[in-house]
BALOBA-1460 file (C-alpha; in Angstrom, 3 decimals):
// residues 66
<rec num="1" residu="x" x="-31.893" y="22.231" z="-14.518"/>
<rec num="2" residu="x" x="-33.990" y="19.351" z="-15.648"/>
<rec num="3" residu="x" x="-36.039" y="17.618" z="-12.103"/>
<rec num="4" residu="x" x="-36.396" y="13.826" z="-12.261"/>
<rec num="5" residu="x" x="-40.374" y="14.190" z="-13.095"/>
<rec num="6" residu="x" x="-39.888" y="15.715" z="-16.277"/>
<rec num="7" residu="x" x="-36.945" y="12.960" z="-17.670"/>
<rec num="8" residu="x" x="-38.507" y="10.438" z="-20.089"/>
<rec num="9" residu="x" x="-38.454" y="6.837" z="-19.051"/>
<rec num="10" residu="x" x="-35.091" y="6.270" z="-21.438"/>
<rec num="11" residu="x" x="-33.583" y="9.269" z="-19.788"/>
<rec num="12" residu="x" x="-33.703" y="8.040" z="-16.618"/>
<rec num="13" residu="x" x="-32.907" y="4.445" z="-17.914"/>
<rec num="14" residu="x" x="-29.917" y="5.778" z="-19.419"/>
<rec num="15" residu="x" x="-28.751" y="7.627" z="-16.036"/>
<rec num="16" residu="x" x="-29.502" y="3.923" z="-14.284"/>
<rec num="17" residu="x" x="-27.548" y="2.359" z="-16.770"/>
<rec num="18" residu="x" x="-24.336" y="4.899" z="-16.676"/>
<rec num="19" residu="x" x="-24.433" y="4.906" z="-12.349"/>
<rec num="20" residu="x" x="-24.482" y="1.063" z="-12.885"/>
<rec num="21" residu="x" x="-21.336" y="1.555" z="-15.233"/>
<rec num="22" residu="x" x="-19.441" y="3.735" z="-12.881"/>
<rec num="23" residu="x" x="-20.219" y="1.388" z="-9.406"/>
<rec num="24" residu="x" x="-19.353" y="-1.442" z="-12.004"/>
<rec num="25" residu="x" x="-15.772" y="0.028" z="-12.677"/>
<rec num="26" residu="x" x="-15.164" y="0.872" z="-8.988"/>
<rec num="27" residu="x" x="-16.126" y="-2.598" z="-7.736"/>
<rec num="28" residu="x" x="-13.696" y="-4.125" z="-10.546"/>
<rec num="29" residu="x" x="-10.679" y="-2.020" z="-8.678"/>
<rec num="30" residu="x" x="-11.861" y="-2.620" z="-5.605"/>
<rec num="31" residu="x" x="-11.416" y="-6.082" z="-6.597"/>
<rec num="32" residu="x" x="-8.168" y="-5.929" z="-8.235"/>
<rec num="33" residu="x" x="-6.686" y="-3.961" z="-4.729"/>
<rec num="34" residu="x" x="-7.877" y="-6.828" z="-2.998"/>
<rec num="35" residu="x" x="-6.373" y="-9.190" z="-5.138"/>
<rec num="36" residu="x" x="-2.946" y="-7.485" z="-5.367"/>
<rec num="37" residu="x" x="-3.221" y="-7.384" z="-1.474"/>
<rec num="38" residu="x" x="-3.337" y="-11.113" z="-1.185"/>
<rec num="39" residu="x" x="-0.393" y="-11.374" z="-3.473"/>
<rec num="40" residu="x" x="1.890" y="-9.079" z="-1.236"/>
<rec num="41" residu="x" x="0.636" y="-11.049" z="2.042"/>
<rec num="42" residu="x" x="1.456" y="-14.424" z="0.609"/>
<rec num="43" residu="x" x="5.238" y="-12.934" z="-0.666"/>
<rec num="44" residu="x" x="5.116" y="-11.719" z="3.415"/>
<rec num="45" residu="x" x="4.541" y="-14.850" z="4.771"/>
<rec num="46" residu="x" x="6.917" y="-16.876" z="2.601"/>
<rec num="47" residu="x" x="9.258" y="-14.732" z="3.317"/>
<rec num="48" residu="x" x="8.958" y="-14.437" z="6.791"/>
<rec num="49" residu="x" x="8.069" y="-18.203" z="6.960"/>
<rec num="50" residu="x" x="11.987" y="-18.837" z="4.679"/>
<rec num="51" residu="x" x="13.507" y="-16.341" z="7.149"/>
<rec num="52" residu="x" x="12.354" y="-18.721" z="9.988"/>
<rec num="53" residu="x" x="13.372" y="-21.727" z="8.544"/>
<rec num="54" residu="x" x="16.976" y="-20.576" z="8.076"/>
<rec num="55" residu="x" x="17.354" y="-18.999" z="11.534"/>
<rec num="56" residu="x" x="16.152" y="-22.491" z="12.859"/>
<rec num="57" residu="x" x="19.030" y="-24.298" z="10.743"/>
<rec num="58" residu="x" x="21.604" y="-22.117" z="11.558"/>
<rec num="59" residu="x" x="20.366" y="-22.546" z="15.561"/>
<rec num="60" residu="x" x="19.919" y="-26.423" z="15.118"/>
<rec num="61" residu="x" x="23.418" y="-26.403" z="13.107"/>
<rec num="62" residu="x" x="25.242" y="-24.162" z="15.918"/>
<rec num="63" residu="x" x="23.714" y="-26.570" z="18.352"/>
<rec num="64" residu="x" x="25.220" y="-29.707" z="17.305"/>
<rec num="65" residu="x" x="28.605" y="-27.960" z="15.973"/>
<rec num="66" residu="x" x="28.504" y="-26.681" z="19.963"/>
């Protein structure tokens, strides 16, 4: 097992460099969850807010047919 004192410089550059891929890569689908999240919220809300709206007809339209 190599210890950290007896890496080279580019060694331990090269580590650096691959953790900085990986958190990289994990921040990117973090991102894209995030982003797919906010789609599926906004198709909630319009459909929750087009649900509304035609309850509120129909009421409104029973109302005056009443």
């Amino acid at each position: 097992m190599t210890t950290q004192a007896s890496l080279t410089s580019e060694a331990r550059i090269s580590r650096l460099e691959g953790a900085y891929e990986q958190v990289n890569e994990r921040l990117g689908g973090l991102s894209q969850s995030v982003s797919d999240l906010h789609k599926e919220i906004r198709t909630l809300y319009l459909f929750i807010g087009g649900s509304w709206v035609t309850l509120m007809a129909t009421m409104i339209g029973l109302y005056v047919a009443g």
